[in-house]
Structure formats: structure tokens, C-alpha cells
C-alpha positions as CSV (number, residue, x, y, z in Angstrom):
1,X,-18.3,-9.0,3.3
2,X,-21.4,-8.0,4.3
3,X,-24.0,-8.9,1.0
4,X,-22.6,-11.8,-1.0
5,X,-21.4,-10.5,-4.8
6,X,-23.9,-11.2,-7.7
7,X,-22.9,-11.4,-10.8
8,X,-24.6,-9.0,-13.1
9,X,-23.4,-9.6,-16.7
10,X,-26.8,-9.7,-18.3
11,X,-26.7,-6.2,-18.4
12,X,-26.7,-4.2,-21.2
13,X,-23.2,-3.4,-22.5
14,X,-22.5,0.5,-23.7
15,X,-19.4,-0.1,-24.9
16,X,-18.0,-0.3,-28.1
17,X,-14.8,-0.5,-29.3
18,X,-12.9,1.8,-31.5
19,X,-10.2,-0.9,-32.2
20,X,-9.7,-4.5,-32.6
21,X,-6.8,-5.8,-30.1
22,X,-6.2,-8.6,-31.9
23,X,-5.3,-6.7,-35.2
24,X,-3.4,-4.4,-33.4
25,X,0.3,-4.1,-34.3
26,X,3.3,-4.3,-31.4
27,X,3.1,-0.6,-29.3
28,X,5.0,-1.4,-26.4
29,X,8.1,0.3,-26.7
30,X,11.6,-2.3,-26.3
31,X,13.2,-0.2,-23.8
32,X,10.2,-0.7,-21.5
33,X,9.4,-4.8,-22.3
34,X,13.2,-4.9,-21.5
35,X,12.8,-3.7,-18.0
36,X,9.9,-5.7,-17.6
37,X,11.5,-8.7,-18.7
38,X,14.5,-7.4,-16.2
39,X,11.6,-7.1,-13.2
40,X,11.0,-10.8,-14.0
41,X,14.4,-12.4,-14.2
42,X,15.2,-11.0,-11.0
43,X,12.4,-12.1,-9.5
44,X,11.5,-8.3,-8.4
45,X,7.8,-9.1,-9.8
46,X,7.7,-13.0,-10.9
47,X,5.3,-12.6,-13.5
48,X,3.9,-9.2,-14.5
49,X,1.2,-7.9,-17.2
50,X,1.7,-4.2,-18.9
51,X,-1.2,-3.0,-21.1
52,X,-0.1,-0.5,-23.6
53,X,-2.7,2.0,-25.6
54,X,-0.5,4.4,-28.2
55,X,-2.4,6.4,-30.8
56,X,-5.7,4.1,-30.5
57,X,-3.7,0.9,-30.7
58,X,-4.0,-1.3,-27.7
59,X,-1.2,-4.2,-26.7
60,X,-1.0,-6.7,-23.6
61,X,2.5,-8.4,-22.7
62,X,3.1,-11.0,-20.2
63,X,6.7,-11.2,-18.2
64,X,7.9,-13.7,-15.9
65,X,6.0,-17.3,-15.2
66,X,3.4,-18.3,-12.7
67,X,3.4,-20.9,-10.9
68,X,2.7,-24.0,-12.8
69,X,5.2,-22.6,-15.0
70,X,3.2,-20.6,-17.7
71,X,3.7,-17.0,-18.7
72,X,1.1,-14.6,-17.8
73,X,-1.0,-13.2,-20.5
74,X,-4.3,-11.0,-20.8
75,X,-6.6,-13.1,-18.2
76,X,-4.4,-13.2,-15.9
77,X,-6.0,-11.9,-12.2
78,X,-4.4,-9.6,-10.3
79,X,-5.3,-7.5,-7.2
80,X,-5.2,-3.9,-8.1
81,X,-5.3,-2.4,-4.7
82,X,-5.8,0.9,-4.2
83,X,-6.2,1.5,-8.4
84,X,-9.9,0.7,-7.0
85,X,-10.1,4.1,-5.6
86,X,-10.4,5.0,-9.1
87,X,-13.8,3.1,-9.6
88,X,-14.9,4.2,-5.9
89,X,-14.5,7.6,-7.4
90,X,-16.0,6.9,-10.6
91,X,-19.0,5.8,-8.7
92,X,-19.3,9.3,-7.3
93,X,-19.0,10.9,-10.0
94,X,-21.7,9.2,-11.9
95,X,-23.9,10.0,-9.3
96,X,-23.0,13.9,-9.5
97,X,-23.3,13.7,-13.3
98,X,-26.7,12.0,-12.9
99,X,-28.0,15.0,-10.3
100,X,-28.3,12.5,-7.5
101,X,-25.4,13.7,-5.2
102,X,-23.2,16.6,-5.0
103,X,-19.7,16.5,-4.6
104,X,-21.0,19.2,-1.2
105,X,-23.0,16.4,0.1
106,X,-21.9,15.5,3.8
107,X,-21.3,11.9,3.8
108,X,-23.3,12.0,7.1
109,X,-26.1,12.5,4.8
110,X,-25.7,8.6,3.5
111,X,-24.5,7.5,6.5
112,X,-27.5,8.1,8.8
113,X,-26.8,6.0,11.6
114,X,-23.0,7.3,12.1
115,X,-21.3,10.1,14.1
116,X,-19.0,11.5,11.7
117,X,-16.5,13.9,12.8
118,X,-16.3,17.6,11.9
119,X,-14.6,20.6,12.6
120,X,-15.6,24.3,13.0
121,X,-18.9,23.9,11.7
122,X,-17.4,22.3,8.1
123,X,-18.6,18.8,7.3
124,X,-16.7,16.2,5.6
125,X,-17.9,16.1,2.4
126,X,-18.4,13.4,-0.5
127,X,-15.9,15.3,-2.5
128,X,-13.5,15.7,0.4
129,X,-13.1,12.1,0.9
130,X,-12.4,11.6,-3.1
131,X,-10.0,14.4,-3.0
132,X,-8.3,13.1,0.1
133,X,-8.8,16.6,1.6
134,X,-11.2,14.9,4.5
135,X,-8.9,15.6,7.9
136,X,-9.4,11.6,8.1
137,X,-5.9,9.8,9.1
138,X,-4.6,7.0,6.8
139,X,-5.6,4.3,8.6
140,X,-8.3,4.1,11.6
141,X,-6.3,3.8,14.6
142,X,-8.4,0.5,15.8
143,X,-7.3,-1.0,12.8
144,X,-6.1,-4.0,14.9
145,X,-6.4,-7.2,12.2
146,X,-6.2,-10.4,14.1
147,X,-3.9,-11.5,10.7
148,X,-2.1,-9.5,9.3
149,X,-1.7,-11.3,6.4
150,X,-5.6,-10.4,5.8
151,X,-5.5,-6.8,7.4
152,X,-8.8,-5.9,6.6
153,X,-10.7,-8.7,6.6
154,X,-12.2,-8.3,9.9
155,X,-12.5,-4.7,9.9
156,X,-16.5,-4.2,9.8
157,X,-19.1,-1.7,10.1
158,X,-19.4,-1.5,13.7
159,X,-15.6,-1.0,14.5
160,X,-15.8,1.6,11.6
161,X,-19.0,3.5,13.8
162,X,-16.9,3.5,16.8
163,X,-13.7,4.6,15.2
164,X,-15.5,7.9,13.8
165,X,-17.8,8.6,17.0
166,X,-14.4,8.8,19.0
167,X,-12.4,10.8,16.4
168,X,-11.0,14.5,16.8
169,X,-9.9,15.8,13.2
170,X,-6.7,17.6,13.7
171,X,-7.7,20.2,11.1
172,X,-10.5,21.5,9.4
173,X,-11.8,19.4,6.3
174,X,-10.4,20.9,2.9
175,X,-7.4,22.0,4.8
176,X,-4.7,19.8,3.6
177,X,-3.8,16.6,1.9
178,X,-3.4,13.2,3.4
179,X,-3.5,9.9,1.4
180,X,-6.4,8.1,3.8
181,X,-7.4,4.5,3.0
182,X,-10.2,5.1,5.4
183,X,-11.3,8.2,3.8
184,X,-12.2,6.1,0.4
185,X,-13.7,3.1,2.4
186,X,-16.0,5.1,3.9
187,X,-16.8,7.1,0.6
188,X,-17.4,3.3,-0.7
189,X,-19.6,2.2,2.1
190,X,-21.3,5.6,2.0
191,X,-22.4,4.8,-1.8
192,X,-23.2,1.5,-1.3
193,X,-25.3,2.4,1.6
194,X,-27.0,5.1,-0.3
195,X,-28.0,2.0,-3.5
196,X,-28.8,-0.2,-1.0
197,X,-26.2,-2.8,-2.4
198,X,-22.7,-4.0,-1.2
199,X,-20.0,-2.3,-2.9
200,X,-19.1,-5.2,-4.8
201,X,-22.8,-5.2,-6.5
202,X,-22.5,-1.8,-6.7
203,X,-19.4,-1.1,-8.6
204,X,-20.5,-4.4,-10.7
205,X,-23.2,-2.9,-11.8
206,X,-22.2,0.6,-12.6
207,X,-18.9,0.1,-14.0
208,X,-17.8,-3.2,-14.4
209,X,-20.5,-4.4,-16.4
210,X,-21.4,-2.0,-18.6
211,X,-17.5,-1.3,-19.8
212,X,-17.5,-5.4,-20.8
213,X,-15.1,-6.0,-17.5
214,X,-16.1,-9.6,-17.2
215,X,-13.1,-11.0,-15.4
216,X,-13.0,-8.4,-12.7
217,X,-14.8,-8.0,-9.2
218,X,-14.6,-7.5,-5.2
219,X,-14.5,-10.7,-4.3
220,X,-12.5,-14.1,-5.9
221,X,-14.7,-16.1,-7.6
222,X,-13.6,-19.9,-8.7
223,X,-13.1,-19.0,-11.7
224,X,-10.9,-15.9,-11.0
225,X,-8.9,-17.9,-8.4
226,X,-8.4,-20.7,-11.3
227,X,-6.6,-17.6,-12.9
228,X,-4.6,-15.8,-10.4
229,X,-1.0,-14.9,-10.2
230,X,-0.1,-15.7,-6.7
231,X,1.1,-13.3,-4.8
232,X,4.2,-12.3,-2.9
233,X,5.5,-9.8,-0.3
234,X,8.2,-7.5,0.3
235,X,10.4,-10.5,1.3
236,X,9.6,-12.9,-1.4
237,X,7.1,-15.4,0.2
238,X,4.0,-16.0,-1.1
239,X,1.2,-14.0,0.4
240,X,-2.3,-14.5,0.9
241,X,-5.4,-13.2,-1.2
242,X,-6.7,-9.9,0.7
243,X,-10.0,-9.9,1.8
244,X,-12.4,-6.1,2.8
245,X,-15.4,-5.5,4.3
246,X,-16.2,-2.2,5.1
247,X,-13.5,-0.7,3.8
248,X,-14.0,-2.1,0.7
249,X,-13.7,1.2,-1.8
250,X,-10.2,1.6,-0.4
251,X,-8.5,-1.1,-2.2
252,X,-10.7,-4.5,-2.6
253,X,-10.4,-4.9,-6.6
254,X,-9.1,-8.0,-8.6
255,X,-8.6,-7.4,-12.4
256,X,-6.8,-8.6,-15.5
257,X,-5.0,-7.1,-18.4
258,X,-7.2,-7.3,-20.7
259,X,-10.3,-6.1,-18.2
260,X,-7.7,-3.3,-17.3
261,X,-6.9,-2.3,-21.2
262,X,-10.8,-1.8,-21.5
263,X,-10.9,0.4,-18.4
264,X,-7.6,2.4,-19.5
265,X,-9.3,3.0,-23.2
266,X,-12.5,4.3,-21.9
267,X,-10.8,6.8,-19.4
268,X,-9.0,7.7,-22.3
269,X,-12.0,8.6,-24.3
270,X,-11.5,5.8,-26.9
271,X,-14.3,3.4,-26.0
272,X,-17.7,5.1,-26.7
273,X,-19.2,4.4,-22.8
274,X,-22.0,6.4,-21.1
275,X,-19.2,6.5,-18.2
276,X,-17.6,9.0,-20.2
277,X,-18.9,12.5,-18.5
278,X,-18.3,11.3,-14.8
279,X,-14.7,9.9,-16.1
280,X,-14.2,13.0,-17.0
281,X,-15.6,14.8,-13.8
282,X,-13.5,12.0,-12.2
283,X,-9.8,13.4,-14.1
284,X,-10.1,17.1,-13.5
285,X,-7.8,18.7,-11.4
286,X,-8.9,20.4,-8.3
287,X,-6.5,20.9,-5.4
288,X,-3.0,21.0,-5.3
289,X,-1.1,17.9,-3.5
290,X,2.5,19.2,-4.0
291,X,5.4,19.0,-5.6
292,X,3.8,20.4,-8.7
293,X,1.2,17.6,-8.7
294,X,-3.0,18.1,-8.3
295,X,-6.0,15.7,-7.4
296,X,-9.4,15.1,-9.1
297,X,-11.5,12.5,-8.0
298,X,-8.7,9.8,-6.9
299,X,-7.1,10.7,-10.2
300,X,-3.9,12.4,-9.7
301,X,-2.2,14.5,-12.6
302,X,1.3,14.9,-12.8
303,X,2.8,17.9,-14.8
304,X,5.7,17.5,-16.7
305,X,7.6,19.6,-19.8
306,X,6.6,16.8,-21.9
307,X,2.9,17.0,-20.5
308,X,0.5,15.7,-18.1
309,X,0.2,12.8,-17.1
310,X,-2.9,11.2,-15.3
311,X,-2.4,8.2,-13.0
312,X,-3.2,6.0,-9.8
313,X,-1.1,3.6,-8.6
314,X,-1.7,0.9,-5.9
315,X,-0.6,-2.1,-3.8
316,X,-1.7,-5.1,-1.6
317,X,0.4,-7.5,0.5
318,X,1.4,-9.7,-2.4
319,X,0.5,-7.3,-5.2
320,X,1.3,-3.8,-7.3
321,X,-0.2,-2.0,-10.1
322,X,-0.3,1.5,-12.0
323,X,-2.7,3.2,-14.6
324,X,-1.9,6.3,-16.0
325,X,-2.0,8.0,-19.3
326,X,-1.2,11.1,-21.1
327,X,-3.7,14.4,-20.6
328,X,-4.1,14.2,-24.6
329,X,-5.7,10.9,-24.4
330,X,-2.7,9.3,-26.4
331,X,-0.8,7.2,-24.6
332,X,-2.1,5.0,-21.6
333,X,0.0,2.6,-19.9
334,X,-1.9,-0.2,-17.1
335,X,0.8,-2.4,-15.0
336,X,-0.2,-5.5,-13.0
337,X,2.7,-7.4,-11.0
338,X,2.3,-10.3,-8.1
339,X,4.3,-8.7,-5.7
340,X,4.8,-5.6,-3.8
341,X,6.5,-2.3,-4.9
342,X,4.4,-0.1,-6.7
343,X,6.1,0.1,-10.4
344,X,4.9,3.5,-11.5
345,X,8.6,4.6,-12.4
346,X,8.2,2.3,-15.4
347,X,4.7,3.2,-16.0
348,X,6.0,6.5,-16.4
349,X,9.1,5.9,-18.5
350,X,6.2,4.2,-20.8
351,X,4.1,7.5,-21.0
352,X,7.0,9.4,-21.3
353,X,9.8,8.6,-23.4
354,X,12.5,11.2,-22.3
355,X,12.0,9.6,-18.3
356,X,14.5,7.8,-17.0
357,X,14.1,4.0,-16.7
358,X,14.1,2.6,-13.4
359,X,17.1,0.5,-12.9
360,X,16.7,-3.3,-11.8
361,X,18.7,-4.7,-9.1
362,X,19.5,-8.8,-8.7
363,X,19.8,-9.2,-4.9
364,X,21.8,-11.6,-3.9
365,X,22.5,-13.9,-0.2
366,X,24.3,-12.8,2.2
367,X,24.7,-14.5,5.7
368,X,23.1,-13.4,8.7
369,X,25.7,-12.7,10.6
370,X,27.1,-10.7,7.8
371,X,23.7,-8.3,8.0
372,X,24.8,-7.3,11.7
373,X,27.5,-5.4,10.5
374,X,25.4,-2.8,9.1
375,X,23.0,-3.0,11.9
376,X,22.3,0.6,13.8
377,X,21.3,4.3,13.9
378,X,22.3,6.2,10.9
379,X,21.6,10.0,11.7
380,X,20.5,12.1,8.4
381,X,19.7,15.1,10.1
382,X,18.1,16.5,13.3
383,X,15.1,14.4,14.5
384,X,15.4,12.5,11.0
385,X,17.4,9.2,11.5
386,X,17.6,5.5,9.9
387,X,17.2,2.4,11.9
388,X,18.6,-0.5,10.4
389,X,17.8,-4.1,11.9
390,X,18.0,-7.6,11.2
391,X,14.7,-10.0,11.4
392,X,16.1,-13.8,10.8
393,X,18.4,-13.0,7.9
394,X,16.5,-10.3,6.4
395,X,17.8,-6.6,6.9
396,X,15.3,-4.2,7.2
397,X,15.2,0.2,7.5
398,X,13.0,2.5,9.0
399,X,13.2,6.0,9.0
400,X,12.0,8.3,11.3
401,X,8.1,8.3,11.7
402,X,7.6,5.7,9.1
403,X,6.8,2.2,8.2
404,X,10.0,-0.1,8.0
405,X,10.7,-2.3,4.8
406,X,13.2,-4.7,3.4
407,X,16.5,-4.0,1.9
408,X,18.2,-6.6,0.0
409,X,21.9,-6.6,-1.0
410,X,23.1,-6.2,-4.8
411,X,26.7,-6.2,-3.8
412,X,28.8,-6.1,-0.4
413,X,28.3,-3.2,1.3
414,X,25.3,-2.4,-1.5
415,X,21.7,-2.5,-0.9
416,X,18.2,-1.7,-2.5
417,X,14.7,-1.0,-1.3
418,X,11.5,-3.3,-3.4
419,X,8.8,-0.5,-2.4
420,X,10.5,2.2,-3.6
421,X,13.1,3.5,-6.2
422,X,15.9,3.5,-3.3
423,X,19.4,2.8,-3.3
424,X,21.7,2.1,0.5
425,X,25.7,2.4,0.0
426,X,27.1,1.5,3.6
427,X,30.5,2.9,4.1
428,X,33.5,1.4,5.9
429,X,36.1,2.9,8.0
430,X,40.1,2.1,8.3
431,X,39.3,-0.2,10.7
432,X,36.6,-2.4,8.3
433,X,33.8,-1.7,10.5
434,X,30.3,-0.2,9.0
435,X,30.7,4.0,10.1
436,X,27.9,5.7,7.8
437,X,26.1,5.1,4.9
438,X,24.4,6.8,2.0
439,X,21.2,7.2,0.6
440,X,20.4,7.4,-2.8
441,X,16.5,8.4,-3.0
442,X,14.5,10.8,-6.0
443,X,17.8,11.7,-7.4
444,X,19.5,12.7,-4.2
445,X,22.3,11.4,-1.9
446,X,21.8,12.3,1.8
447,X,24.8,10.8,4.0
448,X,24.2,9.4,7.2
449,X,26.9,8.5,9.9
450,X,25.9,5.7,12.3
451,X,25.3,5.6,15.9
452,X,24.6,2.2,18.1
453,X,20.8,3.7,19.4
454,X,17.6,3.7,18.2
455,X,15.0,6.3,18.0
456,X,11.5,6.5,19.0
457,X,8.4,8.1,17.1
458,X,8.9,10.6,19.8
459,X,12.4,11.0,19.1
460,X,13.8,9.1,22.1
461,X,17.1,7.3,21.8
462,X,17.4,3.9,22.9
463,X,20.1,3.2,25.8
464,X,22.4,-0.1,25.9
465,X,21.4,-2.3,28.8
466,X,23.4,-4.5,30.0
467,X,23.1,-8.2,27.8
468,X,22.3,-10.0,30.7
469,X,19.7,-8.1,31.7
470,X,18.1,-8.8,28.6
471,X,17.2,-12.6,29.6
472,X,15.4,-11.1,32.2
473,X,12.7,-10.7,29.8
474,X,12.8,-13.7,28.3
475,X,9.4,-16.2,28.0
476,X,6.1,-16.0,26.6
477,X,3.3,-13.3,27.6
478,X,-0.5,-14.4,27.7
479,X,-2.3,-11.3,25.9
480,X,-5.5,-13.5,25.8
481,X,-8.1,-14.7,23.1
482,X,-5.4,-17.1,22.3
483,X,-2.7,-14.6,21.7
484,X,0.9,-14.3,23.7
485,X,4.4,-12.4,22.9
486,X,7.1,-14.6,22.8
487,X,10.1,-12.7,23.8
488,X,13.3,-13.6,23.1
489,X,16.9,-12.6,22.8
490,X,18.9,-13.1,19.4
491,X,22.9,-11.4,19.0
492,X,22.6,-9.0,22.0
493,X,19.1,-7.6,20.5
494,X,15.2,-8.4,22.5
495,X,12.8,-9.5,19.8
496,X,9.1,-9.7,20.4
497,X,6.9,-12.0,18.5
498,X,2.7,-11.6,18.8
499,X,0.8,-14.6,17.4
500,X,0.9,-14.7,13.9
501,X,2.5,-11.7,13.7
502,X,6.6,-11.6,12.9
503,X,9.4,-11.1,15.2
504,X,10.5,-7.4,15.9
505,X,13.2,-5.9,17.5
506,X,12.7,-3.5,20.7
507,X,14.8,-1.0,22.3
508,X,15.4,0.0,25.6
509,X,14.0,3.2,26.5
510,X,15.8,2.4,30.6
511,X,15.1,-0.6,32.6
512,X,12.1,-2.2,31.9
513,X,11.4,0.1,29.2
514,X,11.0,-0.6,25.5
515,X,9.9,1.0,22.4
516,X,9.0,-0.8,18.5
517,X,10.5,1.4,15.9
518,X,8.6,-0.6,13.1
519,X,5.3,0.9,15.0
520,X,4.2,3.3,17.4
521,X,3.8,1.0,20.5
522,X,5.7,1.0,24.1
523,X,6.5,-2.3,26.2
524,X,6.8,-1.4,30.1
525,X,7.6,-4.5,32.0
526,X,6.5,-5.2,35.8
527,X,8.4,-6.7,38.4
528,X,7.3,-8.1,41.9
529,X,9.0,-7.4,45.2
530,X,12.0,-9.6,44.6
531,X,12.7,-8.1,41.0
532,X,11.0,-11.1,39.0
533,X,9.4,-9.6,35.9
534,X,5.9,-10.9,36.1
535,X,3.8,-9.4,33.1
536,X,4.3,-6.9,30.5
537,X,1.9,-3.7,29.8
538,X,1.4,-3.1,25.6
539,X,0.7,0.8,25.1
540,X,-0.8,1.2,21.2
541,X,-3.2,3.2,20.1
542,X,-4.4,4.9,23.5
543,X,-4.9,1.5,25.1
544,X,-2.9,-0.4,27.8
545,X,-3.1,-3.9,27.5
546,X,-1.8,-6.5,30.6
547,X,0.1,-9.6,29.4
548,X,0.8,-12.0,32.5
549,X,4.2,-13.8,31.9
550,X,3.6,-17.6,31.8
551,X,5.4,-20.4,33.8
């Protein structure tokens, strides 16, 4: 980070509580501390904190064990990842409460000494970027982390600067919804810049402070590390803390349950806070996202025949969480786990008692030769196809256009996602070998038979080369600053491995020519006279970068 965090807990506290925890009786419903207790015994989130607020009575449960062995309780530090847009946005709306900024204000306006992109005359907007109606993409596309264990870490200011001065919105701001991480980093750096404080100090001292949030912050202090829940990833490894810089507003947050209960209860009007207006501001609905669904300030509200329901959800490399509560200020529910998979389907069954409860799967080993079997192209409908791949003994999916993830197997034949409520049945001809499968997503079942390509973000299909040819490639590719691909050849299938990245599978586009499917990235390979393959050319993100094959 840019300013070091100070602590600012001598400030005057405005808070005051409508109930005492500790006298509190039991509110969180069996069903729902049954689940959790079934997320922790099949080590789906190995320990896991849910913060419970029903009719003014506030509980915190701990599931699972950390590592030294102890369950997790109330102090317990989490990340909170993207729930942090909630505070970004709070910070706005304090401001607009307070007359110093209008949701109308063009973030240009703060951000003096940056180009920011606009579009037939319409700015982006402070409100924009909180409504995720800014034109912005996700993520910037020179997003390049040199770990990406720590994605963000090196992502500063000036890469920010240059990202913006060279981007071309695709649409007019206010146009349409996308979900940008970039969009709320720059609305944090934007405030931050406009107090003249990091965003750490910033949100310390506007929100975190004055609601009593003493174990909570931007940046992991000794004392919060003493307390953290160690994370883990999609696979099940351990993960490492996540660091921010200038994206900081997007996702930088660590909490605990009993910080988080204090936060829930004051956005649900029961702490007396002089956060309350711009909370408020913050919840309103103002632009339709969907499926029935609308946006405040970060805040999204989800209608349902038992009534609305306001929530955020989030998630880090080793972490998940969810806040949301009922519109009539009733029922709240806050969720922090240690590993990834956003659990809002249980946050919701907590709200609402008539929703289904998400059902736990205990995955189980299966050999890595036994994964190829499923291995392949599994066509769901024009231009919208599965790829299914094997990474050492982990099978992973990717649909068309999107991000791949794990799958783990419950059964033979019998697979389930971590990051999302999905279900893979694979299917098995006369002849015992894999022929289609099925997915099982939101209540659906879309069948899929399989083919033996691959398919490109551009929707080209891989060819089969010939398995020889494939050692062709074979060796490691100097990308410089320190970093090679190391290409290898595993069961018929070229994997390419960046320093400290993981091993992916590529796929032959013709001779020479290769596509990723888990990103949007080309490999062309270069031969000399005699047809020795010499060097390799990496296309991402507009750039073509050399690699000259090492003896």
C-alpha cells in the first residue's frame, strides 16, 4: 500500500447497542447450523463463522477447527473480499449525505491527474461506479500479477493511470450492468484521494471506528494475523493472505464475526450510528440488474414472495463470505468461511425459511488416470460448450467464455463444483466409455454429449495433432525478468507451466498453433529453416511477447 494504516480507535464511538449479545438466547435456526456443521466435516469450508440477528437478538456460531486445532468463534479474522464494496460504498454515501459529493460527480473530478474514459459526452460518474453501471470491464486488462497467489498486490497507481488513458468503453456509462472489480477500486482510490488518506485510514476512520469495529481493517496487523483462519483455495491447499494497493475498495477487507454482527445490526437499523442515513442511501434500489434483482450502492436486493432481501456476497483466493438481511430490518444473516465458494445459498436459506438448503457433497479420491476418462468437449448448445481437463489429479471445467474451476467427484461417474451450487453426472455408453454428461445448475439439467476438441474464446475447435509432434514443443521458454514456460507433454495432452503460475493444458489450433481455454491467450511457435522450433510468441491482452527456447 501506498500510506501505511493508522490505527484510529481513539475516536469517538456513536454507537450504541440495542442489545446485549451475551444475554442473547440461541437464534440460529438447526437446519442452518446443521449445514454448517455439514460445510465443516466435509472440509468444503474448514472452519466457518455465521452471525445471526432475528427480531433484535444477535448470535455468533463457530464450525469446523483451525489450525492448531480450535474451533472458530467471534474473533476469528477472516478476509471478506468483495463484502468491502459495501464499506467503499458506504463511504460515498456519507459523503452525499454530508453535501460534499454527488452521486453526479465525475470521478475525473477526484482524480485530477488521470484520463478517465468516457463515451458520447457522458462521464463516468461516482454513482456509476457504485452501481456497477460504469462501462468499466471486470478486471483491467494489464492486470498482469507477477504471483498470482497475491493478484493484486502489485497492481499500483501508475499501471491503474495507464490502463484508463488507453481504454475505449464499449458502451455508454449507465448503459448496462457489469460486476467490475476495477470500477470499485477506483471509486475507493477516488475517495481516498479526495481525504487525502489511504483507503485503509479512510474507511478506518469513517466506518470502522465509529461502529466499535476494532478487529477489522485493510491491512493484517500482528494481532489480526495471531487470529486468522488460514485460508484455502478451490483445490484445498492453503492459500496466501491477499494483499491491494490501488484497488483497494474492490475487495481488501479483513473482519470477524463479532466485528461483522456490529456492521450487520447497524445496516439493519438496530444500532443507533450516525452512519445510519448514508446506510440507507447506500440500500435503496436504483437500477435493475436482472433476473428480478436491483442495485443500490453495492447493495443488491433480491425480491422474493417471502420478501426482499438485501445482500453482498464476496470471495478471495483462500476466502468467502455473505451479508444479507431481510428489507424489514428483521432478520440478518453475516457468513465468514476460510475457503473459496461464496455460501450465499445458505445465507439465504437463513433469511428465508421456505428456501431450499444447499446440499453438501463429501468428495472423495479418485486416481488420475481415472479423471481421463471424462476428459473432453461436452457440447451444450451452439457456441456454448464444456471443456473438461485434468491438471495433476485434479479435474477441472470451463465453459465457454469463462473462468475454469475444480470439480471433485462424490461418486463414480458423479461430480460437484466448490464455487458454485453445481452438480456434473457423466454418462457412459454400451461400450463403458464416457459419451455425454449432465449438468445440474439453478435448478436445471442441460445435457451435453462429448466431442474429443476443444474450443477457443473465439469459438475455434482444437484439431488432434499427431502425439509425436507434440515433443516437438517440448523444453523451457525464457520470457525474461526471471520468468520461462516449461512445456511439457503429460497422457497425449501439451501443458504449459509460467513461473509460479500452474500447469495448463493447450490445444492445437494447426501446427504450431495453440490456444489456453482457462484464459484468453494464443501460443504460436517458430521454427528455423530445418523445422527446429526455436521460440514461442505469447498473444494476451493485445501484446506479443518472444520467448526464446533454451538449450
Amino acid at each position: 500500500m501506498r500510506h501505511s494504516l493508522k490505527l484510529m480507535l481513539a475516536a469517538a464511538l456513536s454507537v450504541a447497542l440495542t442489545t446485549a449479545a451475551a444475554a442473547d438466547p440461541v437464534v440460529l435456526p438447526a437446519r442452518i447450523a446443521k449445514v454448517a456443521q455439514q460445510y465443516a466435516d466435509a472440509g468444503v469450508y474448514p472452519a466457518m463463522v455465521v452471525v445471526m440477528v432475528d427480531d433484535g437478538h444477535a448470535q455468533v456460531a463457530g464450525f469446523g477447527k483451525l489450525a492448531d486445532g480450535r474451533a472458530p468463534d467471534g474473533n476469528t479474522v477472516f478476509e471478506i473480499g468483495s463484502v468491502t464494496k459495501t464499506f467503499t460504498a458506504l463511504l460515498l454515501a456519507r459523503e452525499v449525505e454530508a453535501k460534499k459529493l454527488r452521486l453526479d460527480t465525475p470521478v475525473g473530478t477526484l482524480l485530477p491527474d488521470f484520463r478517465i474514459p468516457a463515451r458520447h459526452g457522458k462521464p463516468i460518474t461516482l454513482g456509476l461506479l457504485a452501481e456497477q453501471f460504469s462501462g468499466l470491464p471486470r478486471l483491467p486488462g494489464n492486470l498482469q500479477p507477477a504471483d498470482l497467489g497475491n493478484p493484486y498486490a502489485d497492481y499500483g497507481r501508475d499501471r491503474l493511470k495507464a490502463f484508463l488513458a488507453s481504454y475505449t468503453l464499449p458502451r455508454d456509462p449507465g448503459a448496462a450492468y457489469e460486476y467490475s472489480n476495477l470500477g470499485f477500486g477506483l471509486l475507493g482510490e477516488a475517495l481516498a484521494q479526495h481525504a487525502k488518506l489511504s483507503y485503509g485510514e479512510l474507511v478506518q476512520r469513517e466506518v470502522l471506528a465509529p461502529l466499535g469495529m476494532r478487529s477489522s481493517g485493510a491491512e493484517l496487523t500482528p494481532a489480526m494475523r495471531a487470529r486468522l483462519a488460514p485460508g484455502h483455495d478451490e483445490e484445498g491447499e492453503t492459500a496466501r493472505h491477499w494483499q491491494w494497493d490501488v484497488l483497494a475498495g474492490a475487495g481488501t477487507l479483513l473482519s470477524t464475526g463479532d466485528d461483522m454482527s456490529r456492521y450487520l445490526q447497524a445496516n439493519m437499523g438496530l444500532l443507533k450510528t450516525s452512519l445510519a442515513a448514508a446506510m440507507r442511501l447506500a440500500h435503496e434500489p436504483r437500477r435493475d440488474i436482472g433476473g428480478g434483482d436491483r442495485i443500490g450502492l453495492a447493495w443488491m436486493t433480491h425480491h422474493t414472495a417471502q420478501g426482499d432481501v438485501i445482500w453482498h456476497n464476496g470471495e478471495t483466493g483462500g476466502y468467502s463470505s455473505f451479508i444479507g438481511f431481510t428489507s424489514d430490518g428483521r432478520r440478518g444473516v453475516a457468513i465468514l468461511a476460510n475457503a473459496t465458494g461464496a455460501p450465499q445459498d445458505l445465507g439465504f436459506a437463513a433469511l428465508l425459511p421456505s428456501a431450499p438448503l444447499p446440499v453438501v457433497h463429501k468428495a472423495i479420491a479418485m486416481p488420475p488416470a481415472q479423471l481421463d476418462a471424462y476428459v473432453g468437449r461436452y457440447t451444450l448448445g451452439p457456441g456454448h460448450a464444456l471443456n473438461v481437463f485434468r491438471r495433476a489429479g485434479q479435474l477441472f471445467v470451463q465453459a465457454t467464455g469463462q473462468g475454469a474451476f475444480p470439480l471433485f467427484a462424490s461418486a463414480p461417474d458423479a461430480f460437484f463444483a466448490r464455487v458454485a451450487p453445481i452438480t456434473i453426472d457423466f454418462e457412459r455408453a454400451a461400450d463403458g466409455k464416457v459419451g455425454a454428461l449432465t449438468l445440474h445448475q439453478n435448478g436445471h439439467d442441460r445435457h451435453a454429449p462429448r466431442t474429443q476438441s476443444a474450443t477457443a474464446t473465439d469459438g475455434t475447435s482444437s484439431v488432434r495433432l499427431d502425439p509425436a509432434l507434440l515433443h516437438d514443443y517440448v523444453g523451457r521458454y525464457a520470457l525474461g525478468a526471471g520468468a520461462e514456460f516449461a512445456i511439457t507433454v503429460q497422457h497425449g495432452q501439451l501443458y504449459v507451466q509460467l513461473t509460479g503460475q500452474a500447469a495448463y493444458p493447450v490445444y492445437a489450433k494447426a501446427k504450431d498453433h495453440f490456444f489456453y481455454t482457462v484464459v484468453d491467450a494464443r501460443l504460436d511457435f517458430k521454427r528455423d529453416a530445418a523445422g527446429k522450433v526455436l521460440a514461442l510468441v505469447l498473444h494476451q491482452n493485445g501484446q506479443d511477447l518472444r520467448a526464446p527456447r533454451q538449450p
